[in-house]
BADREN-281954 format. One line per field, with one value per residue (C-alpha): residue number from 0; residue in three letters; chain; y negated, x, z. Coordinates in nm, 4 decimals. Each point is the difference from the previous one (the first is absolute). Example, Ala and Ser with C-alpha at 12.3 -4.5 7.8 and 13.67 -1.06 7.14 Angstrom:
<robas>
k	(0,1) $
r	(ALA,SER) $
c	(A,A) $
north	(0.4500,-0.3440) $
east	(1.2300,0.1370) $
up	(0.7800,-0.0660) $
</robas>
This chain:
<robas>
k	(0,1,2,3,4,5,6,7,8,9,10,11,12,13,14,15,16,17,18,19,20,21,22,23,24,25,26,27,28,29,30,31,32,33,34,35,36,37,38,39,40,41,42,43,44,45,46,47,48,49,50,51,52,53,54,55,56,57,58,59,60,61,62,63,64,65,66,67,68,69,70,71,72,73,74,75,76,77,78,79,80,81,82,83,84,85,86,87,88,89,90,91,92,93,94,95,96,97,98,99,100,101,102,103,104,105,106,107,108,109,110,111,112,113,114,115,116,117,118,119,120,121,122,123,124,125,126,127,128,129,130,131,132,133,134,135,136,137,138,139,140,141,142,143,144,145,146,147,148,149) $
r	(UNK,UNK,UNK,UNK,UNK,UNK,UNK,UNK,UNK,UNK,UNK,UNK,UNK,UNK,UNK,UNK,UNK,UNK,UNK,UNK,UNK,UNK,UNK,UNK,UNK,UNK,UNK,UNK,UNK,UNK,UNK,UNK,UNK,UNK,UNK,UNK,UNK,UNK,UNK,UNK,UNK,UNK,UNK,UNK,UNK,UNK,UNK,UNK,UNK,UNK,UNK,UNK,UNK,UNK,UNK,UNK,UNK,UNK,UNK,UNK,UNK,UNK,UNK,UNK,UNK,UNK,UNK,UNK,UNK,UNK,UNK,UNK,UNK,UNK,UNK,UNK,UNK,UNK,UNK,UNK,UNK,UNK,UNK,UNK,UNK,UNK,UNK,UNK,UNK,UNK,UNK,UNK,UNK,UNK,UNK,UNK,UNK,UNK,UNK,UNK,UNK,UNK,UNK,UNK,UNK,UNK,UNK,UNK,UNK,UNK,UNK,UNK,UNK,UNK,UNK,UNK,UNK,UNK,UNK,UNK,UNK,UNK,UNK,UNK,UNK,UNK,UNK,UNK,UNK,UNK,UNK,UNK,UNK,UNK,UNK,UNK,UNK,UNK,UNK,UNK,UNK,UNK,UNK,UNK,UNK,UNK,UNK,UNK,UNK,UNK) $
c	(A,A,A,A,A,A,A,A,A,A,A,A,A,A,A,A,A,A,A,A,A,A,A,A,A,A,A,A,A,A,A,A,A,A,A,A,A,A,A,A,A,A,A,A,A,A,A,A,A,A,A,A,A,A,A,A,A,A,A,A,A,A,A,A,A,A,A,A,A,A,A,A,A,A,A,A,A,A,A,A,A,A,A,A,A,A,A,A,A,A,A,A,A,A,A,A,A,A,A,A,A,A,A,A,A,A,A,A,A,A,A,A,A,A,A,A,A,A,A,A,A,A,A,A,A,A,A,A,A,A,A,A,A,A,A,A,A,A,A,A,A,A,A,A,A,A,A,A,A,A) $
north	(1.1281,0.0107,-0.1084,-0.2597,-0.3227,-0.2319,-0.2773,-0.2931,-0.1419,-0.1962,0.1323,-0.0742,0.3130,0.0433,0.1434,0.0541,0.2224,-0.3143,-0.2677,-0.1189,-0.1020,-0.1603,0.0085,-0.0897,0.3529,0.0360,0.3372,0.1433,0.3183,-0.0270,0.0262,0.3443,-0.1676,-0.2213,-0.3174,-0.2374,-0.3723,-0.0068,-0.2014,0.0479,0.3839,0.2050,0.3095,0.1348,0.3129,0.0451,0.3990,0.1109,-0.0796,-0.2308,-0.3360,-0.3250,-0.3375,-0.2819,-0.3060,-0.0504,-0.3130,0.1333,-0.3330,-0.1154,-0.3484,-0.0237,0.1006,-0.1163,0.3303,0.2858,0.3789,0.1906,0.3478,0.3495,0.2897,0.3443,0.0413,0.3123,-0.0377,-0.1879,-0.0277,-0.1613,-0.1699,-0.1635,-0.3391,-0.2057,-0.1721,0.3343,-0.0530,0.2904,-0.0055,0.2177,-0.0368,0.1014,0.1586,0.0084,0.1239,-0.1624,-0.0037,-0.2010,-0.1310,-0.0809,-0.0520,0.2387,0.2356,0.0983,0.2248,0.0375,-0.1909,-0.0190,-0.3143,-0.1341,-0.3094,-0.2653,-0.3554,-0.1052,-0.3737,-0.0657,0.1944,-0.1853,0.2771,0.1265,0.3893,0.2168,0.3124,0.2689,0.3305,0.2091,-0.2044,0.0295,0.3654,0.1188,-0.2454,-0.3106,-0.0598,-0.4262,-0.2088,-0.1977,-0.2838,-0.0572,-0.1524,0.0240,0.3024,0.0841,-0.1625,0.2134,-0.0184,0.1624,0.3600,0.1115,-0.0391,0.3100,0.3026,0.0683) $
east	(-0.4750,-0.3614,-0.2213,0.2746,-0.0461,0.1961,0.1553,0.2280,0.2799,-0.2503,-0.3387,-0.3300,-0.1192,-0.2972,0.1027,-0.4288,0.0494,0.2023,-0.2380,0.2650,-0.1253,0.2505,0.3290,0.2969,0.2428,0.3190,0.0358,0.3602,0.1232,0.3609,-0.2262,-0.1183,-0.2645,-0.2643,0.0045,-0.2428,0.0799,-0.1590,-0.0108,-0.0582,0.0582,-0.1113,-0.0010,-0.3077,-0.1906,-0.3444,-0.1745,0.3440,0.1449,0.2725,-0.1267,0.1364,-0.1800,0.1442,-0.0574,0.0329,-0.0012,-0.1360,0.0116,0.3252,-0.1248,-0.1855,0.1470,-0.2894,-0.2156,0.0724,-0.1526,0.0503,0.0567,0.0338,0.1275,0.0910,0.3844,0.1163,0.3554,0.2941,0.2639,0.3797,-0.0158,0.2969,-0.1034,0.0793,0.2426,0.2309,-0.1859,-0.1254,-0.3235,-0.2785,-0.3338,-0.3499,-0.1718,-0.3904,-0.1993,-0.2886,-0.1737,0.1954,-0.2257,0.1702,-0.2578,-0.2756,0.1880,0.0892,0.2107,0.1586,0.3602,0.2148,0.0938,0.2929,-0.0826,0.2330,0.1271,0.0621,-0.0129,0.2808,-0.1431,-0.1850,-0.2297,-0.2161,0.0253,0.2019,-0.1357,0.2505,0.0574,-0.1962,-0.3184,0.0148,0.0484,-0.0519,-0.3131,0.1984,0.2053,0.1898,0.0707,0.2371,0.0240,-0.3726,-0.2410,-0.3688,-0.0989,-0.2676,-0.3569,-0.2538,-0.2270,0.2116,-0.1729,0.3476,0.1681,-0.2075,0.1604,-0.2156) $
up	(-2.4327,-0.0412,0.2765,0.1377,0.1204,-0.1547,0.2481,-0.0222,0.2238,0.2237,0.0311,0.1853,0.2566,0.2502,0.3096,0.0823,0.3000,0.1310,-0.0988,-0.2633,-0.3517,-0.2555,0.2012,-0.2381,-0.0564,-0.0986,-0.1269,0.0759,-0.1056,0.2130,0.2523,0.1345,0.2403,-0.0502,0.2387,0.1532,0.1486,0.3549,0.3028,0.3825,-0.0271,0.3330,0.0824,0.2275,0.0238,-0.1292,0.1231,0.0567,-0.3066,-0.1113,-0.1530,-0.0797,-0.0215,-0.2032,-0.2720,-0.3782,-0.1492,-0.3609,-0.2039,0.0063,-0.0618,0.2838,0.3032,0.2010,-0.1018,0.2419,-0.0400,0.3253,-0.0474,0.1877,-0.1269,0.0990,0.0282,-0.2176,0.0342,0.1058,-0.2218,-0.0199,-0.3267,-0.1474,-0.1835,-0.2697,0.1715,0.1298,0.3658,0.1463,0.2202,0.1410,-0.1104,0.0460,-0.2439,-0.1234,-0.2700,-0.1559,-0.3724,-0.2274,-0.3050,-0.3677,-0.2641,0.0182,0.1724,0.3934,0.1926,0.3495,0.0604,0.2381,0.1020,0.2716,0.2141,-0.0016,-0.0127,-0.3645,0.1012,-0.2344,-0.3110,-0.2481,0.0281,0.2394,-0.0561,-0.1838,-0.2260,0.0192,-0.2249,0.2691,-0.0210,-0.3928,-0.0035,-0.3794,-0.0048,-0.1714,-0.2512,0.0370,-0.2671,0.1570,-0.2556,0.0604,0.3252,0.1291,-0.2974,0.2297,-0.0337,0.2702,-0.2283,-0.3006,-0.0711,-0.2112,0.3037,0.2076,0.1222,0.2679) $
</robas>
């Protein structure tokens, strides 16, 4: 248990490799997957590789900001939602930063227009890095040294 970050139901993440600081989390252990809100998603090809192109509104309050993003497809994957719909989706990987700390995630593109929020941390982005408190929110201060694993 020892060198575990210690996170909440709702937490605040950097996704730096995106341009993302601060995006609003909810961390979900039902789900396998981690999950990202996005708009306009394209496909295109960038030195012969598969890419896609698309939008994230990262403050939830304000709708007006707009990060444009491309990222490397790794996969595509049928992933069963929430709601018992199945779809396909692409998926990247990128840094994910809680606290002090960073790893590599991977992270399906989608439209989460009707979640309240804008991504989703699932149990394979957590790995044995985390332990939740799910009675708890926003544990995590980026500038709290108890909370480094790195």
């Amino acid at each position: 248990m020892e060198n575990k970050i210690i996170i909440g139901s709702l937490e605040d993440f950097d996704l730096p490799e995106l341009g993302i600081l601060g995006i609003q989390v909810r961390i979900d252990t039902g789900a396998k997957t981690s999950s990202l809100h996005v708009d306009n998603l394209s496909r295109f090809t960038k030195a012969g590789k598969p890419w896609v192109q698309y939008d994230i509104h990262p403050n939830i309050h304000n709708v007006d900001e707009i990060i444009h993003c491309e990222s490397r497809i790794k996969d595509i994957r049928r992933v069963k939602s929430s709601n018992g719909t199945s779809e396909e989706r692409y998926v990247i990987k990128t840094l994910v930063r809680i606290g002090l700390a960073s790893w590599p995630i991977e992270i399906t593109l989608t439209n989460r227009e009707d979640m309240s929020n804008l991504m989703l941390f699932g149990r394979e982005g957590m790995g044995d890095r985390v332990l939740i408190d799910p009675s708890a929110t926003f544990l995590l201060n980026n500038e709290n040294p108890d909370q480094d694993t790195t």
